[in-house]
N, C-alpha and C positions, 0 to 999 in steps of 0.2 A: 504494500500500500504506500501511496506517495501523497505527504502533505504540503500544501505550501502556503506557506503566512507570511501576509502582507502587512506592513506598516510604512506608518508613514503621513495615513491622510489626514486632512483636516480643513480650517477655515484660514481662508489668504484674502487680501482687498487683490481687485484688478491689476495687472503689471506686478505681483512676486512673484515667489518661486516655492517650490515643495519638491519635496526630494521622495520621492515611494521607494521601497525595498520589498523585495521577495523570497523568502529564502525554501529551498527544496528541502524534503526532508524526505527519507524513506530506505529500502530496503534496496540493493540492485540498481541505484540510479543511473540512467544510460539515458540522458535529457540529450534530445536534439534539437529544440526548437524553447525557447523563453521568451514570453513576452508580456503585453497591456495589452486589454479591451476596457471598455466603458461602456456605462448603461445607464440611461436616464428612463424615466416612467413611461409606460406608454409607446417607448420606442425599442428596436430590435440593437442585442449589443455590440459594438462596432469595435472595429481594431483600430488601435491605437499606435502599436508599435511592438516588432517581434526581434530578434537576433541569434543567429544561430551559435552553434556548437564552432564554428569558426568562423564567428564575428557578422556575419552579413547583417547587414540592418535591412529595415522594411519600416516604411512611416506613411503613416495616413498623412493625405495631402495639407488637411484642418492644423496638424501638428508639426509641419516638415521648418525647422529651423526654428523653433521654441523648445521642443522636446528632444531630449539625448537619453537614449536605451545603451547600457552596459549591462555586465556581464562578467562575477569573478565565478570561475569555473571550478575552480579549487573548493566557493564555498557554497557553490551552488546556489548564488544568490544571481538577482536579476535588480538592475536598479531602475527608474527612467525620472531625472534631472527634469523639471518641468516650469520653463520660465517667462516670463512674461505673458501668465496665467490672465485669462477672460471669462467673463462670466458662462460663456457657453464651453467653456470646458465643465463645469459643474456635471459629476457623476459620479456611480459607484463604479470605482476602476478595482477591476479584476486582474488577478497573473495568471498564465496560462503555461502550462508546461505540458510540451508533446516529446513523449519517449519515442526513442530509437523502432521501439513496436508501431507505432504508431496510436499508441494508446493516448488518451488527452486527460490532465488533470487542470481544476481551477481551485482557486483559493475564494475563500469566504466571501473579499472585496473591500473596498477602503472606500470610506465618504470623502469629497475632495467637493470646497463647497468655495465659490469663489464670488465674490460681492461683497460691496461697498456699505 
């Protein structure tokens, strides 16, 4: 079984920053794929941002040059750097971790709540 907890989120005014962490936890870990989705009410959860087991990034176009996805592999943690935050980032941001199986795990989620 593979767990993964998030922290990180909370309340920021427009234009800071919030740092979210992810860390893997489990049995056999062989993660090939870490990253962010987000979900707000009423709508379907959308990616945010993924990177692979040798670094490749992937960024939703809403996030491309505010948000930075890392990656320490050693601790099996996933980070995403999130700056010059806007009200319409406001969501529950999930981590998403896909094994080498191709199996998918998510984490609980983090509130990330941004306004003035």
């Amino acid at each position: 079984q593979v767990q993964l907890v998030e922290s990180g989120g909370g309340l920021v005014q427009p234009g800071e920053s919030l740092r979210l962490s992810c860390a893997a936890s489990g049995r056999r870990l062989s993660i090939s794929v870490m990253g962010w989705y987000r979900q707000v009410p009423g709508k379907q959860r959308e990616l945010v941002a993924t990177i692979t087991n040798g670094g490749t990034t992937n960024y939703a176009d809403s996030v491309k040059g505010r948000f930075t996805i890392s990656r320490d592999g050693a601790k099996n943690t996933v980070y995403l750097q999130m700056n010059s935050l806007k009200p319409e980032d406001t969501a529950v941001y999930f981590c998403y971790g896909r094994m080498i199986t191709s199996i998918d795990y998510w984490g609980q989620g983090t509130q990330v709540t941004v306004s003035s």
